[in-house]
C-alpha positions, 0 to 999 in steps of 0.5 A: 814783404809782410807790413810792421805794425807800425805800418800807417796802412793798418793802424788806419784799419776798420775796428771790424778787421782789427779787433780782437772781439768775436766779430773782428774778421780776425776772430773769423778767420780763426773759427775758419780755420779751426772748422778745417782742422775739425772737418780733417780739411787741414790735418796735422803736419799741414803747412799754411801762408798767411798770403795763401790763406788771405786770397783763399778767404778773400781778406787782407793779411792782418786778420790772417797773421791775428789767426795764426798768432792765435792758433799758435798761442793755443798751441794748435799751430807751430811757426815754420820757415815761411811759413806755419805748420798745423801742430801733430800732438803726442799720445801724452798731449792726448791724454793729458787733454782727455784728463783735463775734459773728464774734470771740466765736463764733470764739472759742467754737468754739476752745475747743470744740475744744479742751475739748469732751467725748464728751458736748459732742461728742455734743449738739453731733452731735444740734445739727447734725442737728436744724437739717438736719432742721427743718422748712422755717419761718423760726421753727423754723429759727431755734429749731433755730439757737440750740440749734446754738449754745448746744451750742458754747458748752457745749463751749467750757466758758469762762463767761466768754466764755459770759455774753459772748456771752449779753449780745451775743445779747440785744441782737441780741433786737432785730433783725426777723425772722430771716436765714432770712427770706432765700431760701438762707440756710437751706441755706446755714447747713446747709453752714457748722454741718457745717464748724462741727461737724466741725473741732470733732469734729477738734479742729482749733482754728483752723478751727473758728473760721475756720468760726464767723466765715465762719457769722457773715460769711454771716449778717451779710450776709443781715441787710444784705441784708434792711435794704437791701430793707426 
């Protein structure tokens, strides 16, 4: 039977199992779990137990519970009978999740323009030419893409709008596969990170978000077509 939180066992837990900071085994936990939905290891309709979960990561229950308690109020997981379930999101979630990252990686690539640094410019540089360069693997491909994005919003230099776009990337953790599952779209997205990368580097503000938002338009679109065809 699973503890109350009035259990003098776990109020006399470390702070690095406990906490709720990045570093708690909590939080760790968490990232865990959500690397697995991500790698498609734990798929949408998946059914979890903390105890499970806990002799599987080889940690205590409560930094399990905080896991889960956290996927389920980022909506990523659905409490069920013994248990929970890895959510399936609908089409409309979908899209709705799509129009809300064309705004904010628009935004990120404004204000990349607009603050990055020599050395923002220089990774977000090395960002470009690493995906161009990667190897022909839908992973790989998906790894490099990531890394192309997580370099505008270092530049954009906004953590506000930078644990924003955090939260709405892990919920797409719930999403099958990758677009570049999809014939062209990799070499499609070559073409739209260069845009991307060059109205950055010309401090041209507005179309560098008008190249973000056309990049996430051309990726929802891949998304949709691989719903369709599923």
């Amino acid at each position: 039977m699973s503890r109350s939180l009035t259990d003098p066992a776990q109020m006399t837990l470390p702070t690095s199992e406990r906490g709720r900071g990045e570093n708690s085994r909590g939080s760790k936990v968490y990232r865990q779990l959500l690397d697995r939905m991500r790698s498609g290891d734990l798929k949408p309709g998946a059914r979890m137990r903390e105890d499970e979960t806990a002799v599987e990561l080889e940690v205590s229950r409560t930094p399990v519970r905080e896991a889960f308690n956290r996927l389920h109020a980022r909506g990523l997981v659905e409490s069920t009978r013994g248990g929970w379930t890895v959510a399936d999101l609908s089409r409309n979630q979908i899209m709705e999740l799509y129009a809300l990252r064309s705004v904010l990686e628009g935004a990120a690539a404004r204000f990349a323009a607009e603050n990055a640094s020599p050395v923002d410019q220089a990774s977000l540089k090395m960002a470009t030419e690493a995906f161009e360069t990667a190897d022909n693997d839908e992973k790989t491909r998906a790894r490099s893409n990531i890394r192309f994005h997580e370099m505008i919003y270092a530049a954009a230099h906004n953590t506000y709008l930078i644990k924003m776009l955090e939260d709405l990337n892990d919920s797409l953790a719930l999403l099958p596969s990758t677009t570049f599952s999809v014939p062209g779209r990799a070499e499609r997205a070559v073409e739209e990170h260069r845009n991307i990368a060059l109205a950055i580097a010309d401090r041209n503000a507005q179309a560098a978000e008008d190249a973000a938002r056309f990049h996430i338009s051309q990726a929802m679109e891949a998304r949709l077509k691989m719903l369709f065809e599923s």
